[in-house]
Structures are given as C-alpha cells and as structure tokens.
N, C-alpha and C positions, 0 to 999 in steps of 0.2 A: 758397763756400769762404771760409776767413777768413783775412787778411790778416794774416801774420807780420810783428810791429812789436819788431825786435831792436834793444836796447841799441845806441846810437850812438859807443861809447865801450869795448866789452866786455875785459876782461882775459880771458888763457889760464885755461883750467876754468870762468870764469864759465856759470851755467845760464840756460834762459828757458824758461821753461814756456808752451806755447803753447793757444788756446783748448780746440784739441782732445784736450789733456791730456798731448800730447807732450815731451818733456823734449829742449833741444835743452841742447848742450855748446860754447861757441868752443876749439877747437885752438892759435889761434895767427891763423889764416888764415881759418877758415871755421865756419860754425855746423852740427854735424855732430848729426842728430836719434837721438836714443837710443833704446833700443827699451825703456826705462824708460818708465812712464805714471803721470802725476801724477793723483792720486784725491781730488777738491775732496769731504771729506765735508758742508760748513759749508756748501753749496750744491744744491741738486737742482737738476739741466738736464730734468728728464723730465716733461715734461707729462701731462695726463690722456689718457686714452684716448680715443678721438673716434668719433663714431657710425659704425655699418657701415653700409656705400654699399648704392643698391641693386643686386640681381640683374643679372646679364646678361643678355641676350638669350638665348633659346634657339636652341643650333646647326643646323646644315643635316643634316638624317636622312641617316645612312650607308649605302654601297653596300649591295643582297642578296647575301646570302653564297650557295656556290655548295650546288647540293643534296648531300643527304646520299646516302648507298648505301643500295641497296633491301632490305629485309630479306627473310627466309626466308621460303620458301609453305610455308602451314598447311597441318595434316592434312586427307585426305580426309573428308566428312562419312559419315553414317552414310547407307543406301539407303533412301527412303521409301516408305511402305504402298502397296499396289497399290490401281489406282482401281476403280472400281466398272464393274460389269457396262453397256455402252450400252443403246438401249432397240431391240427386234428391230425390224426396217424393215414399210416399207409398200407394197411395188411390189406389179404385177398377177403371177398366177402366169404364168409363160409355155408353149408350146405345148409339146407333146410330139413328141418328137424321134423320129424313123424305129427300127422294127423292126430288131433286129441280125437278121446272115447268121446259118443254119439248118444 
C-alpha cells in the first residue's frame, strides 16, 4: 500500500492527489478523500501481461452417486418351434403279464 505524503502546510480546499489516483480535499481540520479519481492520461501504470502459470493438480475423484430406478420389464417374447422327435429307446422286451379273469 502506498504511503500518503500530504502537504505540510495545506490551506482549506487545498487537493492532493494520491498514488492511487484518489483526490483527497483538506477541510480545515482533516484531509477528507473524494470519491472524485484522478486519471494520469501522460502515464500508463499497466504493465504487460505475464505468462499463464501452470496447471493444477488434478482433484480427488468424487463420491458414486446413488443408483438410478429400475426401469420397465420388457415384453414377453415370442414361443419357440418345437423340438424334434427323441430317438425310440432300446430296452429288452419284458415278460407277459398273467391271463385276465374269464
């Protein structure tokens, strides 16, 4: 911050324009800062632009967010072809079974 170096000596209404282009005013009593700003055109304060810094760090990966809702069950599908015939077996024939009542 720069050091306001006001007249030693200042009469009432005397101004002092200070670095940061503030307009002060003495009263009598006190140097009262104006809300006037002094605009040095004979002068540029603004230096050049300066190279961009690098990158940050990359951040700490964020919480899992919570799950979504389940959606709708899909239609029923269509009924598939029927399978094919098995192949007829191979056991012994078995005995003959008792004469029925008469």
């Amino acid at each position: 911050m720069a050091i306001l170096n006001f007249p030693p000596s200042p009469s009432v209404g005397q101004q002092y324009i200070a670095d940061n282009g503030v307009i002060y005013v003495f009263d009598g009593a006190k140097w009262e800062g104006s809300l006037t700003y002094y605009e040095n055109t004979s002068t540029s304060y603004v230096g050049a632009t300066g190279a961009t810094g690098p990158h940050g760090t990359t951040g700490a990966t964020g919480l899992t967010g919570s799950t979504g809702i389940q959606g709708i069950q899909g239609n029923i599908g269509a009924t598939g072809a029927a399978g094919q015939t098995g192949a007829t077996g191979a056991g012994a024939t078995g005995v003959a079974g008792p004469a029925g009542a008469t």
